[in-house]
C-alpha positions in Angstrom: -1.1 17.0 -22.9 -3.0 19.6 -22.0 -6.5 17.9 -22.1 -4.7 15.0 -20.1 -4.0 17.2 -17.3 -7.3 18.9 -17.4 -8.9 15.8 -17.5 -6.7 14.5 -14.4 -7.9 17.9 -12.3 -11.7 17.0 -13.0 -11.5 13.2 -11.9 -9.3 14.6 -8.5 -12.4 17.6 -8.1 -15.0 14.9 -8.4 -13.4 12.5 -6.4 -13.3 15.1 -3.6 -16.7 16.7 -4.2 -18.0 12.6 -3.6 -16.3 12.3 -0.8 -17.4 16.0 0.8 -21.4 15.3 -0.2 -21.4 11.6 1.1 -20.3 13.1 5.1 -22.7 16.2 4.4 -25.9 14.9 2.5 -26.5 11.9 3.9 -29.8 11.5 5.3 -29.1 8.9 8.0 -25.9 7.8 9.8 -23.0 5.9 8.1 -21.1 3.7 10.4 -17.7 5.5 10.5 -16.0 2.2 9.6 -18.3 2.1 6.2 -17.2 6.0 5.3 -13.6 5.2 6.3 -13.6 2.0 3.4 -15.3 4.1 1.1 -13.2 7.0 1.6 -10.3 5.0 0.9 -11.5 3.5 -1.8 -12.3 6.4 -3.2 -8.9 7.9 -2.8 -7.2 4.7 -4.0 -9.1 5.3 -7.4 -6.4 8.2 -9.0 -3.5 6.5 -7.9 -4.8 3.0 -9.6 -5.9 4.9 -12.5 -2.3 6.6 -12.6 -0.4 3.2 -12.4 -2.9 1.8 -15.3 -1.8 4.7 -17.7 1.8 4.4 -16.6 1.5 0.7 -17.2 3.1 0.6 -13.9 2.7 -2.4 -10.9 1.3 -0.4 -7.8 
């Protein structure tokens, strides 16, 4: 249980540190509409992952 919840933390840390290094590093602009998809996409990713384990319907 414990690796399982130390795993969880990592993926959510990742996620994040994606997210923060796409608005910062980017060299040239991003159409706000593209980061907003990919943002959400990216967010969408634990809770889908979550509902897979569970073997629950989102």
């Amino acid at each position: 249980m414990r690796e399982a919840r130390k795993l969880w933390g990592q993926l959510l840390n990742t996620s994040r540190s994606l997210v923060r290094q796409t608005l910062t590093l980017t060299t040239r602009p991003i159409p706000k509409e593209d980061l907003e998809e990919f943002v959400a996409a990216l967010s969408a990713l634990p809770h889908a992952l979550r509902h897979q384990l569970r073997k629950r319907s989102a």
